[in-house]
FIDO-485541 format. One record per residue: residue number from 1; x negated, y, z negated of N, C-alpha, C, O, CB in turn. Coordinates in pm, whole numbers. Glycine has a CB too. Example, Ala and Ser with C-alpha at 12.3 -4.5 7.8 and 13.67 -1.06 7.14 Angstrom:
(rec 1; (-1319; -569; -780); (-1230; -450; -780); (-1320; -330; -780); (-1424; -332; -846); (-1131; -447; -905))
(rec 2; (-1285; -225; -708); (-1367; -106; -714); (-1290; 3; -787); (-1341; 114; -804); (-1408; -60; -572))
//
This chain:
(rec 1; (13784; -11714; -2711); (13786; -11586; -2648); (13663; -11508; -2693); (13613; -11524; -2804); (13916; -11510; -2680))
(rec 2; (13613; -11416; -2594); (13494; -11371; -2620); (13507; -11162; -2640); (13566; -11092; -2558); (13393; -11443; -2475))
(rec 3; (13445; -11116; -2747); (13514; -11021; -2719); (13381; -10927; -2741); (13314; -10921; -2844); (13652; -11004; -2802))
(rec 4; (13356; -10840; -2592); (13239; -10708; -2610); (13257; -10650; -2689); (13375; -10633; -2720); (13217; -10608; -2524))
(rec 5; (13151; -10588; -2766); (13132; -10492; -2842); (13055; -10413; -2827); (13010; -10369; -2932); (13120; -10516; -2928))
(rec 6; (12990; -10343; -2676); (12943; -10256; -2606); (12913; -10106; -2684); (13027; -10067; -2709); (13034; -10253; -2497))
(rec 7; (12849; -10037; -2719); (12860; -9935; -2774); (12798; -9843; -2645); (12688; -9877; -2601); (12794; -9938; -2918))
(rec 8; (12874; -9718; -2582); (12815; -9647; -2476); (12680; -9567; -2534); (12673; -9552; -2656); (12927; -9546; -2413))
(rec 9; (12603; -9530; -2473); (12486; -9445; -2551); (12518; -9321; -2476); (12465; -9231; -2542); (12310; -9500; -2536))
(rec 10; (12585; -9262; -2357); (12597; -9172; -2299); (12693; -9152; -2234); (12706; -9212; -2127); (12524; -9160; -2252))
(rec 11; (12791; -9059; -2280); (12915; -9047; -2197); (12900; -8954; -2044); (12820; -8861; -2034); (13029; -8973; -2301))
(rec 12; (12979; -8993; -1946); (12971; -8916; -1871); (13144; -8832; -1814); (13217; -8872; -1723); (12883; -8995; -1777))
(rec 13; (13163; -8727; -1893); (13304; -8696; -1861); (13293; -8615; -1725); (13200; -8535; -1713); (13382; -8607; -1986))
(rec 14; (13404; -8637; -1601); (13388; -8519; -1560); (13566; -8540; -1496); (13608; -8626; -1419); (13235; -8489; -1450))
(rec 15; (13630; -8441; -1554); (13749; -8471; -1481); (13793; -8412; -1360); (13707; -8336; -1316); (13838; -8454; -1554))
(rec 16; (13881; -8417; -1299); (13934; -8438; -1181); (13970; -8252; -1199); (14024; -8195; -1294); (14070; -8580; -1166))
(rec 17; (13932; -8210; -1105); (13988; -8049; -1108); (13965; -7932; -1262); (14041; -7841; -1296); (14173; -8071; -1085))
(rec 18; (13827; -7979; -1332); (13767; -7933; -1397); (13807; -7800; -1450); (13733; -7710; -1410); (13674; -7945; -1348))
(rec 19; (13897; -7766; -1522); (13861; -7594; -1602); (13803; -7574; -1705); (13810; -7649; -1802); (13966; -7513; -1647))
(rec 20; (13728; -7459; -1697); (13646; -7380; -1766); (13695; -7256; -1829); (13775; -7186; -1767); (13552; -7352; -1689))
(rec 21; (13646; -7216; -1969); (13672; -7070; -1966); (13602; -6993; -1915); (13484; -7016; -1943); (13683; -7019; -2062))
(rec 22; (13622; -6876; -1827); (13599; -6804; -1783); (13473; -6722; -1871); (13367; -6676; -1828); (13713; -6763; -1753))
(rec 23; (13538; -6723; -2033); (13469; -6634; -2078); (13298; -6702; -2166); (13186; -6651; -2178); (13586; -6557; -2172))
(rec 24; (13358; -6832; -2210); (13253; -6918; -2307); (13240; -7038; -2236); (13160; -7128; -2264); (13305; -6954; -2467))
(rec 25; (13305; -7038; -2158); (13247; -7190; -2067); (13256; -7311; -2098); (13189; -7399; -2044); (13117; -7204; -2046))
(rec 26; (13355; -7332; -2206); (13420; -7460; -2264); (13540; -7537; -2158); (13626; -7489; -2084); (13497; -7410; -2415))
(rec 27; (13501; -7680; -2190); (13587; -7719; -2118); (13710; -7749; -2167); (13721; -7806; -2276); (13546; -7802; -2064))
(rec 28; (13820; -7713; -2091); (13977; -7712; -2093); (14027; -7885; -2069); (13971; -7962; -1991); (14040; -7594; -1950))
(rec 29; (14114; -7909; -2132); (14159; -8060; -2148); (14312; -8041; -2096); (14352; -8086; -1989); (14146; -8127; -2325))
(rec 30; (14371; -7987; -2166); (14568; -7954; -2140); (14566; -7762; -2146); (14489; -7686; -2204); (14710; -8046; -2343))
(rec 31; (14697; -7732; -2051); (14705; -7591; -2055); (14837; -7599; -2206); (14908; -7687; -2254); (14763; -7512; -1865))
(rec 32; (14813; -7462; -2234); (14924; -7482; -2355); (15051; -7479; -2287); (15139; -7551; -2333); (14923; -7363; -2477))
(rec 33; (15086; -7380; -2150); (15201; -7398; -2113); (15184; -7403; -1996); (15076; -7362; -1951); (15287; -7324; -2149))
(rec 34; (15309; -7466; -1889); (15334; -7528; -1749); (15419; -7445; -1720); (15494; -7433; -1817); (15381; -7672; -1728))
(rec 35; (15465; -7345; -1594); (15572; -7290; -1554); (15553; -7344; -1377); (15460; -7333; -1298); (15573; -7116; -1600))
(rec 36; (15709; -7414; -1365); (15721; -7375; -1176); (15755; -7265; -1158); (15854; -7230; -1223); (15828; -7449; -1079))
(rec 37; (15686; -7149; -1055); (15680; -7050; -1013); (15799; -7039; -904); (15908; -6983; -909); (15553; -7033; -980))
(rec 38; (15734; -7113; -804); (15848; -7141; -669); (15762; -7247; -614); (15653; -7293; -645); (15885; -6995; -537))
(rec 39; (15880; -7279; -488); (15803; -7364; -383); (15665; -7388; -342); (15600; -7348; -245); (15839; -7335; -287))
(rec 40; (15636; -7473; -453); (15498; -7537; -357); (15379; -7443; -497); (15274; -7397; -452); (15485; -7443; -107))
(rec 41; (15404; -7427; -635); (15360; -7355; -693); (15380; -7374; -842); (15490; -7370; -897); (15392; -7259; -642))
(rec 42; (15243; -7398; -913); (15263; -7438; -1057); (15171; -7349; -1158); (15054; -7376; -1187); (15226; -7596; -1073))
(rec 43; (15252; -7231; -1208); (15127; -7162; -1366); (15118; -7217; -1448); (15213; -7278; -1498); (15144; -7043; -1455))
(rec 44; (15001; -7218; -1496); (14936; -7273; -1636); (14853; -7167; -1734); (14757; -7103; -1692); (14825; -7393; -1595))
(rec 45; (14895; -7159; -1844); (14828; -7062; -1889); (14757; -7139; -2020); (14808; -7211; -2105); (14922; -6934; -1913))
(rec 46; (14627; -7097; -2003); (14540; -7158; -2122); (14501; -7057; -2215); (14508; -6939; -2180); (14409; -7227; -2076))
(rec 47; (14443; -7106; -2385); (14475; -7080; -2471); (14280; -7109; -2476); (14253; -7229; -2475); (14615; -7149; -2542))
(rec 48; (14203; -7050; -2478); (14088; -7117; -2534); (14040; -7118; -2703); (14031; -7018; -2775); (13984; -7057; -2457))
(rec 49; (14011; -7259; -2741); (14028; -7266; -2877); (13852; -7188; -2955); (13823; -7121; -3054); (14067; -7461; -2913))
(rec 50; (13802; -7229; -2875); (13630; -7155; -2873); (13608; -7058; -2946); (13573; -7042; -3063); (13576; -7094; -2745))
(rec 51; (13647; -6954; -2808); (13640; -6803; -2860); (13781; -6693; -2860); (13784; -6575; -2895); (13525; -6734; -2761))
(rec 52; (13900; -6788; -2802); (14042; -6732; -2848); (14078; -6644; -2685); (14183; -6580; -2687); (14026; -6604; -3024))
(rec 53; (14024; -6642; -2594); (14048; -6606; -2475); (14166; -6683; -2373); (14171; -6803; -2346); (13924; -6612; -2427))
(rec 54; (14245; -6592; -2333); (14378; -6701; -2286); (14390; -6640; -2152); (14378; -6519; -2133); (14549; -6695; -2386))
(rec 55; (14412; -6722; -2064); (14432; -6729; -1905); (14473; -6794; -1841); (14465; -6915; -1862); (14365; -6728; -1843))
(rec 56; (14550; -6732; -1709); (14629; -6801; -1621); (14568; -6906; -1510); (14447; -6897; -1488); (14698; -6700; -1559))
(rec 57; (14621; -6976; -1460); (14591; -7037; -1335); (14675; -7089; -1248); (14775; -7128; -1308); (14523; -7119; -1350))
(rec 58; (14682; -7108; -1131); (14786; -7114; -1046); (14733; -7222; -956); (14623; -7220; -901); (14823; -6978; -978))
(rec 59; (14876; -7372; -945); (14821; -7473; -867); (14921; -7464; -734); (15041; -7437; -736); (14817; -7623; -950))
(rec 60; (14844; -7492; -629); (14917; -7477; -479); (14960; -7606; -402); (14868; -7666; -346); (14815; -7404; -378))
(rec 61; (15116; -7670; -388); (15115; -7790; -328); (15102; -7789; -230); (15110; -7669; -206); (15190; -7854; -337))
(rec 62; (15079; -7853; -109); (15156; -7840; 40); (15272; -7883; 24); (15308; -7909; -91); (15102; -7918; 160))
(rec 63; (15349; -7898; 115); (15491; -7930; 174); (15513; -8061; 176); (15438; -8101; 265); (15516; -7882; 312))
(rec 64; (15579; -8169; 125); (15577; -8308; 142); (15615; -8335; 312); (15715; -8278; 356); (15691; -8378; 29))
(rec 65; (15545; -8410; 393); (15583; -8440; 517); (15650; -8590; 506); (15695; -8644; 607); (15457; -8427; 614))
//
């Protein structure tokens, strides 16, 4: 068996629906908390570890057809 040992020289992260703080511009990984709002509606409120700035965000589903 043959096994790589590849070392990357350059990462390239970019995730899927990207947050930022608003205030320092760090990137957000997990919100500290998840609330369902209502139908078709998810808050998240983040905690930024940076500079200590905390904010909401709000995700919108459609309707399952």
């Amino acid at each position: 068996m043959l096994i790589h040992t590849a070392i990357a020289t350059q990462a390239h992260f970019e995730p899927y629906g990207k947050i930022s703080c608003p205030q320092c511009s760090d990137c957000k990984v997990a919100p500290t908390r998840s609330e369902y709002h209502d139908e078709g509606c998810v808050r998240h409120a983040w905690s930024c570890e940076a500079c200590g700035y905390e904010f909401e965000t709000e995700v919108f589903f459609s309707a399952a057809t």
